[in-house]
Structures are given as structure tokens and as C-alpha cells.
C-alpha positions as CSV (number, residue, x, y, z in Angstrom):
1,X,105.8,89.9,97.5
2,X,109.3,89.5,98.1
3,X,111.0,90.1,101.7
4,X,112.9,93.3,100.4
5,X,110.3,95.3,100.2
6,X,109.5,95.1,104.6
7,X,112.2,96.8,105.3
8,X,114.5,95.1,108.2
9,X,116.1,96.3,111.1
10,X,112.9,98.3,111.9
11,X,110.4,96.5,114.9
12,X,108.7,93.3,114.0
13,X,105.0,94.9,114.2
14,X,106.0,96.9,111.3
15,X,107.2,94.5,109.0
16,X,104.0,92.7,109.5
17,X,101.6,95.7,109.3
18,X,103.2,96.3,106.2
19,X,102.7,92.8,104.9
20,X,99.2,92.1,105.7
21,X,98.5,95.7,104.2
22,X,100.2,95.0,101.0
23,X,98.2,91.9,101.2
24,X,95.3,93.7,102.0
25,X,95.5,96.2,99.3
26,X,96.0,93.8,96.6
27,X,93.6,91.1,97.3
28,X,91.1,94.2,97.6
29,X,91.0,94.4,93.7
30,X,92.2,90.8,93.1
31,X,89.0,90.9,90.8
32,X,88.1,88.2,88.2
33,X,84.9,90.1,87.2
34,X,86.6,93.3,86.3
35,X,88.3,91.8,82.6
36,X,85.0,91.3,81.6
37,X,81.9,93.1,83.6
38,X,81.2,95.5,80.7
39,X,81.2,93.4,78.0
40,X,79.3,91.3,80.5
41,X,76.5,93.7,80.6
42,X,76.8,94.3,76.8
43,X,76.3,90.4,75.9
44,X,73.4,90.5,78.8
45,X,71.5,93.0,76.2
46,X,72.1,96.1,77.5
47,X,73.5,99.0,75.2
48,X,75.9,101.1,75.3
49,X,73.9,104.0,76.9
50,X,72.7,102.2,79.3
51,X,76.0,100.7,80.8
52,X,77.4,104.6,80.6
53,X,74.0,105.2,83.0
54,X,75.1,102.4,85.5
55,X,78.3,103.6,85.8
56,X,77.4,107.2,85.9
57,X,74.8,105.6,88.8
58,X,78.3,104.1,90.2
59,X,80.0,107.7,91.3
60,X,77.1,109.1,92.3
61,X,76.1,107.1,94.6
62,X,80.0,106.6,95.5
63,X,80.0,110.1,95.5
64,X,77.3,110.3,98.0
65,X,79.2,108.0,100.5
66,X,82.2,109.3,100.5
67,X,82.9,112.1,103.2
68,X,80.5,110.3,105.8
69,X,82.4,107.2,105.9
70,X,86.0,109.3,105.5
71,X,85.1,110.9,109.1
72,X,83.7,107.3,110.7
73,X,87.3,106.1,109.6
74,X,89.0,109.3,111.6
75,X,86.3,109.2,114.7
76,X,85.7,105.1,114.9
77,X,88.2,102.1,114.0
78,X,89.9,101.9,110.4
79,X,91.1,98.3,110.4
80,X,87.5,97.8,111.2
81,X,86.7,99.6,107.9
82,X,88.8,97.8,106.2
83,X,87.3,94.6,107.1
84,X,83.9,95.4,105.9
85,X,85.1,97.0,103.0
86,X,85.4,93.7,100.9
87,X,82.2,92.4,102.5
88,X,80.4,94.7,101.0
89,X,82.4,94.9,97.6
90,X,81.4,91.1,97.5
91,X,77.1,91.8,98.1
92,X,78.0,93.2,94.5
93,X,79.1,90.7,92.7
94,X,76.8,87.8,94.4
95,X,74.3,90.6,92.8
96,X,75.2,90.3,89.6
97,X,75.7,86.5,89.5
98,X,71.9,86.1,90.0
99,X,70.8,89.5,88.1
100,X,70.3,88.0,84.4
101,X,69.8,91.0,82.4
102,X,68.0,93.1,85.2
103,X,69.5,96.4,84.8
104,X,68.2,97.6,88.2
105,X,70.1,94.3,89.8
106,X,73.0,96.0,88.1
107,X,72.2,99.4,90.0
108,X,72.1,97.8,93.1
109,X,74.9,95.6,92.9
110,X,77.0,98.7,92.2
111,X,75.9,100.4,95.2
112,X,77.1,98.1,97.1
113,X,80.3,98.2,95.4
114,X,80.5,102.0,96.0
115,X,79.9,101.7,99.7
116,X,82.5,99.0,100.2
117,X,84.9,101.6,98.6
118,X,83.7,104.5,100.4
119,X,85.0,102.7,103.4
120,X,88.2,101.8,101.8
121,X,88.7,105.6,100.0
122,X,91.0,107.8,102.3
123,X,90.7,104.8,105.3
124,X,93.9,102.8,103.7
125,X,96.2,106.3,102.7
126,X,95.3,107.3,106.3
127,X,96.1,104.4,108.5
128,X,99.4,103.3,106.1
129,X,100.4,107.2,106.7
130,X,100.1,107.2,110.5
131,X,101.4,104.0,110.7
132,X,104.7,105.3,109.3
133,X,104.7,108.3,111.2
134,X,104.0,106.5,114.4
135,X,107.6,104.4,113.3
136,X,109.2,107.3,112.5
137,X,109.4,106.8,108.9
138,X,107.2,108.9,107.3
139,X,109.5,110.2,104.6
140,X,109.3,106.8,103.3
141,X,105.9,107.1,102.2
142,X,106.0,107.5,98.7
143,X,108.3,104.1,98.1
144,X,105.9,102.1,100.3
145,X,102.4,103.6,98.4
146,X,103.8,103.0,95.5
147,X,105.0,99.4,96.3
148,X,101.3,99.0,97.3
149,X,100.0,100.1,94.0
150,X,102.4,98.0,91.8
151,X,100.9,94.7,94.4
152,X,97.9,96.1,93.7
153,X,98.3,96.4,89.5
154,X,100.2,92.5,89.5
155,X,96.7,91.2,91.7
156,X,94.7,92.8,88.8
157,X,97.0,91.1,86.6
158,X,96.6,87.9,87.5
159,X,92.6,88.6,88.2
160,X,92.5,89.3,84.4
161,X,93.8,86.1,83.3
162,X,92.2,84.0,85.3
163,X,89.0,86.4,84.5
164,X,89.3,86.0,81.2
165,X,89.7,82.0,81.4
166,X,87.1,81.8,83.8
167,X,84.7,83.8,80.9
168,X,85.6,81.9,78.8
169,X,84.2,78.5,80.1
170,X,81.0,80.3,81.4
171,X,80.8,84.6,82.1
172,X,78.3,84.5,85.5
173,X,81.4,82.5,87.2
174,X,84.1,85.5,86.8
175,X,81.1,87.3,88.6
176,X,81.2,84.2,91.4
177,X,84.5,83.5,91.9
178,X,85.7,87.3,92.4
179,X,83.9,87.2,96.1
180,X,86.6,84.3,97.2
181,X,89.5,87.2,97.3
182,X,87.2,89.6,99.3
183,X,86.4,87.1,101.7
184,X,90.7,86.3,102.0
185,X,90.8,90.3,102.0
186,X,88.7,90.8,105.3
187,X,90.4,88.0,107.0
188,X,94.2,90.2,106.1
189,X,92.3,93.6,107.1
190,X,91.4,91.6,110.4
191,X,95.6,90.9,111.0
192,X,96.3,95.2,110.6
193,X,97.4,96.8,113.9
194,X,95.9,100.2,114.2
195,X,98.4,102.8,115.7
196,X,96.6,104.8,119.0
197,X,95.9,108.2,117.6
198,X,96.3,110.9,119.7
199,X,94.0,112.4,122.6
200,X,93.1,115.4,120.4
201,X,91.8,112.9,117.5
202,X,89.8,111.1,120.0
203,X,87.6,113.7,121.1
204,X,87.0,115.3,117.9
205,X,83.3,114.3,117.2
206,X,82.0,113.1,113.9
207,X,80.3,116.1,112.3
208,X,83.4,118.2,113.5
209,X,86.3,115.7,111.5
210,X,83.7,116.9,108.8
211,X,84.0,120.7,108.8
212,X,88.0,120.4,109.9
213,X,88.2,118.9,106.5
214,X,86.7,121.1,104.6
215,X,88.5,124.3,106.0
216,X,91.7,122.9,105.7
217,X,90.8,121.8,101.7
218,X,89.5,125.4,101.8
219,X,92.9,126.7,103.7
220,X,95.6,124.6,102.3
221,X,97.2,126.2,99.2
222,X,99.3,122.9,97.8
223,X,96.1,120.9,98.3
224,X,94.2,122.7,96.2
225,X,96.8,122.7,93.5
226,X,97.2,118.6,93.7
227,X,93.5,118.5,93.6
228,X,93.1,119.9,90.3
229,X,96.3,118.0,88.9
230,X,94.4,114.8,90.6
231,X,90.9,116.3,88.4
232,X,92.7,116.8,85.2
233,X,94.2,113.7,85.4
234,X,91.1,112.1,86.6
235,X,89.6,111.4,82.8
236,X,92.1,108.4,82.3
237,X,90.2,106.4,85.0
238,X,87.3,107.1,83.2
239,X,87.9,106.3,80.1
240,X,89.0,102.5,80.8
241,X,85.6,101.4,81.5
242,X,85.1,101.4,78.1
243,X,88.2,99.8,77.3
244,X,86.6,96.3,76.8
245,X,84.3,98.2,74.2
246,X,87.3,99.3,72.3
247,X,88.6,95.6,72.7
248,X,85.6,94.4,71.2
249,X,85.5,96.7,68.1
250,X,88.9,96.1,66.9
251,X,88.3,92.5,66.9
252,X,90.0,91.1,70.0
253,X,89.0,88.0,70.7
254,X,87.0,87.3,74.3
255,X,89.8,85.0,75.4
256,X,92.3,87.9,75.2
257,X,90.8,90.3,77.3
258,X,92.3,88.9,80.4
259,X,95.5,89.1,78.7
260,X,95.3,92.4,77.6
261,X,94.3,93.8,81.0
262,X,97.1,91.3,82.4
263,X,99.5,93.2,80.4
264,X,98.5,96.5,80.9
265,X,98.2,96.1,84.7
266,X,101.7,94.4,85.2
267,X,103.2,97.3,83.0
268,X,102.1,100.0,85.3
269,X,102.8,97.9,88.0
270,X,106.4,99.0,86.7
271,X,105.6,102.8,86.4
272,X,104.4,102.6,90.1
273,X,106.8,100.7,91.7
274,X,109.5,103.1,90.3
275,X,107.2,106.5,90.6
276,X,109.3,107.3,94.0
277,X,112.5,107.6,91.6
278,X,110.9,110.7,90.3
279,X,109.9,112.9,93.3
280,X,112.4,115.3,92.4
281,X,111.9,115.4,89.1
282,X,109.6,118.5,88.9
283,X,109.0,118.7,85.3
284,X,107.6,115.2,85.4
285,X,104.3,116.3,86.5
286,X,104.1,118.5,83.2
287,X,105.9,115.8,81.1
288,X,103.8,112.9,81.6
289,X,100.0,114.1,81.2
290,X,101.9,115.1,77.6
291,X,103.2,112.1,76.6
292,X,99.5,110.2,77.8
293,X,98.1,113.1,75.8
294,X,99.7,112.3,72.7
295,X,99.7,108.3,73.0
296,X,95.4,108.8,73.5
297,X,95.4,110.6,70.1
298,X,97.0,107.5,68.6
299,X,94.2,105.6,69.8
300,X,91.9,107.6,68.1
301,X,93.5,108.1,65.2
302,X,94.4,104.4,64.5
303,X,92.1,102.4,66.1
304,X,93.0,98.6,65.6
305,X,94.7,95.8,67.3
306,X,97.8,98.0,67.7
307,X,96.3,100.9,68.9
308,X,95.3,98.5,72.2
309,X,99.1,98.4,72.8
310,X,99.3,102.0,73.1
311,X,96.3,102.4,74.9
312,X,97.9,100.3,78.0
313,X,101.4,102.5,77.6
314,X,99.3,106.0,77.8
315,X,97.8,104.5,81.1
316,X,100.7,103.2,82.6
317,X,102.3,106.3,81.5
318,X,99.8,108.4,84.0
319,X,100.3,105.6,87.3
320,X,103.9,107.6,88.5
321,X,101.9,110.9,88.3
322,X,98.8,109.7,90.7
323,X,101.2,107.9,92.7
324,X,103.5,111.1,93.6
325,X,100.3,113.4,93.3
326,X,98.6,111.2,96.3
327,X,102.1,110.9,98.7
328,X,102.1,114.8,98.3
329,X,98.9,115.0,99.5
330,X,99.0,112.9,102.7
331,X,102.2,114.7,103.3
332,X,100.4,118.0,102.9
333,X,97.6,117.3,105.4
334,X,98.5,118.9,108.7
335,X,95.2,118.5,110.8
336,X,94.3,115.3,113.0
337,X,90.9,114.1,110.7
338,X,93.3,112.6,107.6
339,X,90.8,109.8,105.8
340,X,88.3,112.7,105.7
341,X,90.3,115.2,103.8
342,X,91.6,112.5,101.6
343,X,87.7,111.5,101.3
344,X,86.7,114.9,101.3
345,X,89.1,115.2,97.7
346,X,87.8,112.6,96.2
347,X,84.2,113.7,97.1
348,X,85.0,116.9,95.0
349,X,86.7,115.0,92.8
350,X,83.8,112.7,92.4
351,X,81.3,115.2,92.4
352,X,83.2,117.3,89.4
353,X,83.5,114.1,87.6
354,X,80.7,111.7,88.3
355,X,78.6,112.7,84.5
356,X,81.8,112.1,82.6
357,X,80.8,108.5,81.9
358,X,77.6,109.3,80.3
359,X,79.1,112.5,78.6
360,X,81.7,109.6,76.9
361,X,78.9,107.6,76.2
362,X,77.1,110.2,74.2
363,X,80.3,110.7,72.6
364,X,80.3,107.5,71.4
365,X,77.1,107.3,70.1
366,X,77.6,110.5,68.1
367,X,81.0,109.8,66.6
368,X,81.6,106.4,67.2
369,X,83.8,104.9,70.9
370,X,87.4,106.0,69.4
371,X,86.7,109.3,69.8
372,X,86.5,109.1,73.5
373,X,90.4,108.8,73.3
374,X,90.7,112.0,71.7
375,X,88.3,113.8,74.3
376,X,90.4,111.9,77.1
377,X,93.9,112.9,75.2
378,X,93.1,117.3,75.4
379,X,92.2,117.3,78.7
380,X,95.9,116.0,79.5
381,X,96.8,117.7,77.2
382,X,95.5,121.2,79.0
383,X,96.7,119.3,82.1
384,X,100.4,119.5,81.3
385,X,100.1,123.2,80.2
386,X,98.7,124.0,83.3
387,X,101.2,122.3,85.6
388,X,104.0,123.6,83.5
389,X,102.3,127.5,84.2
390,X,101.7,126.5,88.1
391,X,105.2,125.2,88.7
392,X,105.7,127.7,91.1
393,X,102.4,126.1,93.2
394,X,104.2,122.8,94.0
């Protein structure tokens, strides 16, 4: 991370929240297991439709989490949130370590994954966007997410090559080793200074942040229109979980997993470093769903060693669009309970969304993994027809 990006001539506690929460952001997915977990299950015998089941398992119970922890971050402490956050992440992977080829260790190690994001999901966007506003430099927002995200792709960059080395010599120790960076993320979650919210946040009880939530989702026009852009869009985090499938079909060898993911990561690393360029750009919420549209097709169409090139461009391709969609929304939220509407979205984005994994995997089975790409390539492409109809609506 270099110095540029905490800004100067600003007060000292803000350069260093922003560094421990860059720090804390990317360490959070600094993940040595995630190159290789599904090919991990795979070469631990389970099949296809069975990993599609765990990670259906995955949003669900993610799914379940999600708007009761976004309202403990509003009513209770979110840098303490943060620190047990990767705790919990870790439970997971110590699961899988010892699971063999349990399928139900599987299970549970992914609930603990999901409640270790629960606490994360709306908790970081929330105190990073109050943080700024307390500083007075809220209209910064969009640069300083979208520096976080390209920290965040280079950690999952470097995770995947040292994931795929550390596979290499023996798979169970990319499962071990990938607790050591949630154990360094807790200790930077611990260094975060929460801002004091104001009186009117403090007495709002806990069931309360709840319903506010869910009337402003209900009462806020632009945040229902970035939801369904953030739903259409959605399928592209689905589909990679069965990228190391694909890897393994066109022949990639084991090894170059982590150097595939490295690749891909550090490339949208690029596209959300820059997405802040394009704020103003209005057509570019229209234009890029098409372009990932059309790049998915090639996938299909051509599947090979090639086509996992253009695979990594369609999804860096989609990182500027989340990027702006997600500073739009913080700045679009006007009442005081912030991490639960930005839970409460992804709950309905979760809930819309959490069968898509096993639809894909049926897909597969019927007419082979490739054609998983093509599914994933019309829905954006419906998504850029609808955003080009609904320009009105941003």
C-alpha cells in the first residue's frame, strides 16, 4: 500500500483509520484456501452436485444471518464486529483441515464461514462511510472503496499463488495456513477507531434498526433501482465458484490455478482502483454488463485454455460496476441504521439468489459446466438492456 493513497494534510487519526482498514479489508480475504477449495472437495470424492449443495448450504445459511448481525453492527460496536469476523471465518477452515471427505464437516465449516461474514457484510461499508462523513470527506467515498477493493483483489492475488504452491506440496495445508491472515486481520480490526454516532443512533433499539431498514428499502426509489442492477449483476459472483471446475476441464494444470486466480484478481484490482474515474460516465452502467455479456459467451462457445483468459477479463470487466453500484448506495441511505440496510440488500439479494448455485449445477450436469457461461452471459445481457431503459432511475 503505498503512502499516496492516505491522503495528507487531513488529521493523523484518519490516515491511520484508513490504513489499518485497508489492512483490514485485505487480509480479511488474504485466503490461501480459496485457489483450490473446490477442486479440493472434488479430489476429496465429492461430485459435482454435491459441492453445488454445499455452496447453495453456504447463502442460505449466510442468508439467514445477515439482517440480525447488520442491526447488532448499527445498535452495538462495529470494530468489535470486525474483530470477530475473521475468528470465525478461521473455525472454517480449521474445519476443513480435519474433515477428510465428511461432507457434513464441509456444511459446518461453511457456516461458520457465513457467520464471520454476516458480521463483516454492511459492518465495513458502514463504519468506512461514517468515518468519512465524520472527517468531512464523504464525497470521497467512491476513490477510497474502491482503493479498498483493488487491496483487497492484490491480497487474493498473492493468496492464490502461494495457495496454489502451498497445494501443490500437500492440499489440507492451503486449508491450514489460510487461518494465519485471519488471526493478523483481528489484531488490524482491534487498531480501527470507531467514530461516536449520534444520540438518535444510540437509542434506537435493535428490533427497531430492523424495521427502519426495511421501510427505507421499501421508501427509497434509487435504492431499489441499484438493488436490482446489484441482482442482475449478482450471477458473476456465482458463477466463479466453479471456475476451478472449468480450470480443470480444459486441462490446466493444478500448479496453475494460483496463477490463474493471481492474474485474474490483480487485473480487476485495476478495474477497481480506477472504477471512481467513471462516476460520471452514465452509460457505463449499461455498457459494461454488455461487454461481460458478450466475453461469457466466448467462454461457452470456445471452451479451452484460451477461453480462461477471457473468463478473468469478463469478471474484471463487471468489478467498476459493483464498485460505483455500492458507493451509490451508501450515499443513498439517509436514515441512522446504515450496516442494516446495506445487510438488509444483501439479505434480499441473498434470498433471490441463494438456489442459483445448485440451478448451475444442474446445468452442468445436463449440458456439460461451459454452459453455465452462457446462462451467466443473458442475464447481463438483460442487465444492460434494462439499465439502458431505466436511465432515467439513476
Amino acid at each position: 500500500m503505498s503512502s499516496a493513497e492516505v491522503p495528507r494534510g487531513v488529521p493523523a487519526a484518519y490516515r491511520r483509520f484508513l490504513t489499518y482498514f485497508y489492512l483490514t479489508n485485505s487480509c480479511y480475504d488474504l485466503i490461501f484456501a480459496y485457489a483450490v477449495y473446490t477442486v479440493f472437495f472434488r479430489l476429496r470424492g465429492l461430485s459435482v452436485l454435491q459441492i453445488s449443495v454445499l455452496l447453495t448450504w453456504w447463502s442460505l445459511s449466510g442468508l439467514v444471518l445477515e439482517i440480525p448481525t447488520g442491526a447488532l453492527a448499527d445498535r452495538w460496536n462495529r470494530r468489535g464486529m470486525l474483530m470477530i469476523a475473521p475468528l470465525l471465518k478461521a473455525l472454517c477452515f480449521v474445519t476443513w483441515y480435519l474433515a477428510g471427505g465428511n461432507f457434513y464437516l464441509y456444511a459446518l465449516g461453511f457456516l461458520c464461514w457465513s457467520l464471520g461474514y454476516s458480521f463483516v457484510s454492511g459492518t465495513g461499508e458502514a463504519l468506512l462511510y461514517d468515518t468519512l462523513a465524520h472527517y468531512g470527506r464523504r464525497q470521497e467515498y467512491e476513490r477510497v472503496l474502491g482503493h479498498a477493493a483493488s487491496y483487497n483483489y492484490l491480497a487474493l492475488a498473492v493468496a492464490a499463488i502461494l495457495g496454489g504452491l502451498l497445494a501443490s506440496i500437500r492440499l489440507e495445508w492451503a486449508m491450514l495456513f489460510s487461518v494465519l491472515p485471519l488471526l493478523c486481520t483481528a489484531l488490524f480490526a482491534s487498531k480501527l477507531q470507531e467514530m461516536p454516532r449520534g444520540e438518535s443512533a444510540r437509542k434506537v433499539p435493535y428490533l427497531r434498526h430492523i424495521r427502519l431498514a426495511l421501510r427505507e428499502l421499501a421508501d427509497n426509489h434509487l435504492l431499489r433501482y441499484l438493488s436490482i442492477y446489484l441482482l442482475g449483476i449478482s450471477i458473476v459472483g456465482e458463477l466463479d465458484e466453479f471456475d476451478q471446475l472449468y480450470y480443470q476441464l480444459v486441462g490446466l494444470p493444478l500448479p496453475a490455478f494460483g496463477v490463474v486466480f493471481c492474474i485474474g484478481a490483480s487485473i480487476s484490482a485495476l478495474g477497481a482502483r480506477f472504477a471512481h474515474r467513471l462516476k460520471g460516465t452514465a452509460a457505463m452502467l449499461s455498457l459494461l454488463p454488455f461487454v461481460g455479456a458478450v466475453l461469457l459467451a466466448l467462454v461457452w462457445r470456445f471452451p479451452g485454455i484460451p477461453g480462461v483468459g477471457v473468463l478473468l477479463l469478463a469478471y474484471a470487466v463487471m468489478t467498476p460496476a459493483r464498485v460505483l453500484v455500492e458507493s451509490r448506495i451508501q450515499h443513498g441511505i439517509t436514515g441512522v441504521s446504515r450496516a442494516t440496510v446495506t445487510s438488509a440488500i444483501t439479505f434480499l439479494l441473498g434470498a433471490l439468489t441463494f438456489g442459483v448455485p445448485l440451478l448451475l449445477g444442474l446445468i452442468a450436469h445436463v449440458w456439460r459446466l461451459p454452459a453455465i457461461y452462457l446462462t451467466g452471459g443473458l442475464q447481463l445481457a438483460g442487465v444492460a438492456l434494462w439499465a439502458c431503459s431505466r436511465r432515467s432511475d439513476r
